[in-house]
C-alpha positions as CSV (number, residue, x, y, z in Angstrom):
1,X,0.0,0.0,0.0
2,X,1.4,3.4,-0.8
3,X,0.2,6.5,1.3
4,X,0.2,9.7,-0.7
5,X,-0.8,12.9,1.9
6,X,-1.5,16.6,1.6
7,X,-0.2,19.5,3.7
8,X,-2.1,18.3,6.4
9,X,0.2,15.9,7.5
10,X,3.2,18.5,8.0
11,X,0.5,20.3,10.8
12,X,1.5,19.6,14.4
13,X,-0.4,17.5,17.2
14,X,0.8,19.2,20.4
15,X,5.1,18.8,19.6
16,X,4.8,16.6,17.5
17,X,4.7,16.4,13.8
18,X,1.7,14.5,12.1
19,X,3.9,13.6,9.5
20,X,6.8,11.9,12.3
21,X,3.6,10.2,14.5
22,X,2.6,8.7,10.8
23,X,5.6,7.2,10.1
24,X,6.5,5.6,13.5
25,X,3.0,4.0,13.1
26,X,3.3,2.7,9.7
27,X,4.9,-0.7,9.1
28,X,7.7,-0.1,6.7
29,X,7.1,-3.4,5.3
30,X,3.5,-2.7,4.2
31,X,3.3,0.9,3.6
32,X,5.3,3.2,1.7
33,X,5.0,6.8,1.1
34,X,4.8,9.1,-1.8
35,X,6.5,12.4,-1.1
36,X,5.5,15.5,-2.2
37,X,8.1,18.1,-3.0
38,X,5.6,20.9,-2.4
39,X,5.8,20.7,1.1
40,X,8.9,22.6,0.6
41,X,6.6,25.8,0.6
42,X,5.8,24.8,4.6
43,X,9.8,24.6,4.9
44,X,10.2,20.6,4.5
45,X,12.8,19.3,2.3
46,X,12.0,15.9,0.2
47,X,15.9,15.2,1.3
48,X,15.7,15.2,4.9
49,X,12.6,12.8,4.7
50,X,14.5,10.6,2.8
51,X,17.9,10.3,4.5
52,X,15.5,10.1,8.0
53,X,13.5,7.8,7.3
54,X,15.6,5.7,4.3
55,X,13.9,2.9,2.2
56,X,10.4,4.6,3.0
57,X,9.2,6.2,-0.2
58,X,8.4,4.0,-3.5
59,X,7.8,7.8,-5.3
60,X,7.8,11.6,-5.4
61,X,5.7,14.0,-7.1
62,X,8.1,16.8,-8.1
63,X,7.4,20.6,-7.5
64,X,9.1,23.5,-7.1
65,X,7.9,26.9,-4.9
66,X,8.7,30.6,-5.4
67,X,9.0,32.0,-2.2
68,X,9.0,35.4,-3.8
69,X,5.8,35.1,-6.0
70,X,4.0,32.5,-3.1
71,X,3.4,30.1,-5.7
72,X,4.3,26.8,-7.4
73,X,6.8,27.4,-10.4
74,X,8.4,25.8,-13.1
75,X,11.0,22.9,-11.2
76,X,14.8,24.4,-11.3
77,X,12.8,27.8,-11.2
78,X,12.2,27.9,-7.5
79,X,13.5,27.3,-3.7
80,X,14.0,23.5,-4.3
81,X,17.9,22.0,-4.2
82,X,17.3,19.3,-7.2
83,X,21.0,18.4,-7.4
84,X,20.2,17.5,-3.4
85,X,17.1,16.1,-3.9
86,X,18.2,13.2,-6.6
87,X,21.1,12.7,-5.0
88,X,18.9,11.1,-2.0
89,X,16.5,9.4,-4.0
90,X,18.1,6.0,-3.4
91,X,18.5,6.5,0.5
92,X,14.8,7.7,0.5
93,X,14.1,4.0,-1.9
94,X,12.2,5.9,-4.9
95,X,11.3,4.4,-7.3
96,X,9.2,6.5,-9.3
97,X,8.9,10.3,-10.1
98,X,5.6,12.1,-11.2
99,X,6.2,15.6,-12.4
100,X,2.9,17.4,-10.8
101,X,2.3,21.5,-12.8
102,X,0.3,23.5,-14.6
103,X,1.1,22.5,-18.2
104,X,2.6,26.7,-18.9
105,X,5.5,25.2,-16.3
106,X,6.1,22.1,-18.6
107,X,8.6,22.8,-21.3
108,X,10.8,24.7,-18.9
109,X,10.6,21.8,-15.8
110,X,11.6,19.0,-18.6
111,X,14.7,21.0,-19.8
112,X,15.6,21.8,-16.8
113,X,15.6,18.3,-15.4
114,X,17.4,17.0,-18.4
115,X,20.5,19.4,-18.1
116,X,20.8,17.9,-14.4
């Protein structure tokens, strides 16, 4: 089974983090999580998921925020560190990518991941 959340889950109960309580109750062996880049707007990084909690994630939709125009933009366009992000993909165990954006954010996302 593969959980796929919102930015609900990166709300706090109390201290703790929704997202953290979820994934200390989720058997690793059953469930694995989709990440979603976008969080990044709240101030969570794909990256740190995936080196925390490594062999976790089966996939990742891909995103990238302007902090600047408070908005998703086109990926390599934003706040995001790809070069960071890819390089953790393994650790995190993704297995797939889905690129999630307005179809205007398209042509400039592809080119930019291909150059990486």
């Amino acid at each position: 089974m593969v959980y796929h959340y919102h930015n609900m889950e990166f709300e706090k109960i109390g201290d703790s983090l929704i997202y953290d309580a979820l994934m200390n109750q989720f058997d690793p062996e059953y469930i694995k999580m989709q990440f979603q880049v976008a969080v990044i707007s709240l101030g969570y990084k794909a990256s740190t998921y995936f080196t925390k909690y490594p062999g976790r994630f089966i996939s990742a939709h891909l995103a990238d925020w302007s902090d600047t125009e408070k908005k998703n933009v086109a990926i390599g366009k934003g706040i995001v560190n790809w070069k960071e992000f890819f390089s953790t993909l393994k650790t995190g165990g993704v297995k797939n990518i889905f690129v999630e954006m307005d179809l205007d954010t398209l042509k400039d996302s592809a080119s930019y991941i291909r150059s990486l």
